[in-house]
N, C-alpha and C positions, 0 to 999 in steps of 0.2 A: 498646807493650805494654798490654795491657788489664788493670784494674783488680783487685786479686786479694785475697781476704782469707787468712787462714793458720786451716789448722780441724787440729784436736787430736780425735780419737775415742779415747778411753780405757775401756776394759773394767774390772770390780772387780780382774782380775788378770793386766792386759798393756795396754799404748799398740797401738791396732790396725793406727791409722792415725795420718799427720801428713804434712803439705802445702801448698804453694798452692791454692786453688781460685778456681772464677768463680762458682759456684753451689753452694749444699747443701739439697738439698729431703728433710724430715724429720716424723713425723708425733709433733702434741704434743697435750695434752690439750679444746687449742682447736681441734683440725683439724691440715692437711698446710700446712706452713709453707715458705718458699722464702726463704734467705739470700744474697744478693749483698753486694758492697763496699759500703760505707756505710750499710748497713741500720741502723733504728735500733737502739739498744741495747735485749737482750731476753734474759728468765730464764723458760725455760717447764718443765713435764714433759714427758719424752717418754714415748710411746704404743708397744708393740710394734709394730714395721713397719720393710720396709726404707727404710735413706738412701743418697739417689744423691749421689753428691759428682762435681761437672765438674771435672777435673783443668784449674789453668791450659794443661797442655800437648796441653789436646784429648782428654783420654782421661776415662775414665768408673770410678767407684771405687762400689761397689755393695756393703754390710753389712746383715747383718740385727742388729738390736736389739730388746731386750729392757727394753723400762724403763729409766728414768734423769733425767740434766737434760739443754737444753742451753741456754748462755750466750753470748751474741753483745754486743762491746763491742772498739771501737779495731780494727775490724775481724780480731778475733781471735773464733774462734768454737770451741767446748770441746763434743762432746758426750762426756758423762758417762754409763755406760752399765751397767747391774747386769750385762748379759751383752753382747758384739755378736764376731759372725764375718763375716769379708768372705766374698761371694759365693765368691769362688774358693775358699776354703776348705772351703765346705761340701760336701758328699755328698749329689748329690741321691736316691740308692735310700737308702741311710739313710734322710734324711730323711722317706720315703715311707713305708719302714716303720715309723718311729715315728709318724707321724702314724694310720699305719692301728691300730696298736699300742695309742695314747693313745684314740683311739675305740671301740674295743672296751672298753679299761678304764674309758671313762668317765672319762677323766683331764682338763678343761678345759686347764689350767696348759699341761700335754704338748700336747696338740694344737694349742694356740694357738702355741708355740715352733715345732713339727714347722713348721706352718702359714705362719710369717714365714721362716722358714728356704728355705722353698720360692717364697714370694714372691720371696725375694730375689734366690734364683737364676736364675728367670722374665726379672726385670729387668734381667739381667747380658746 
């Protein structure tokens, strides 16, 4: 079996996600960051954008995020997150329309969510 760590995605107001994984590639205030088993221990910001999570079972777990931590330690990794939807969940005409929506109103905030929301789906 190959080496797995267990990663926790927690939203301000729902657990999104939880699982083994092989890989979690996540974007922090230092850049796009790549967690494996034994990585060293690390406490960063995270950056809006989505995180690809490598399911141990081969499958691929894809959220968009919104600001937060994440913490990697005992090969347990937490991200901590003010908003995150996993891909599947999102609507990507929604999404469309509010980003078109936020730009008309000049809404930075809005666009920048529309924005990762539609990334994320991209990825999926």
């Amino acid at each position: 079996m190959a080496a797995e760590l267990h990663v926790e995605l927690v939203a301000a107001d729902r657990s999104v996600w939880s699982g083994e994984a092989t890989l979690v590639v996540a974007r922090t205030t230092s850049g796009d960051i790549g967690v494996m088993p034994g990585h060293q221990p690390l406490l960063g910001v995270l950056e809006s954008g989505p995180v690809t999570i490598r399911t141990s079972e081969g499958g691929t777990v894809v959220a968009a995020v919104h600001g937060g931590f994440i913490s990697f330690a005992d090969n347990k990794l937490s991200l901590l997150a003010e908003i995150a939807e996993l891909a599947d969940e999102i609507d990507a005409q929604r999404a469309e329309r509010a980003l078109e929506r936020a730009k008309s109103d000049e809404d930075a905030a809005a666009e920048r969510r529309a924005d990762v929301r539609l990334r994320a789906v991209a990825v999926r």
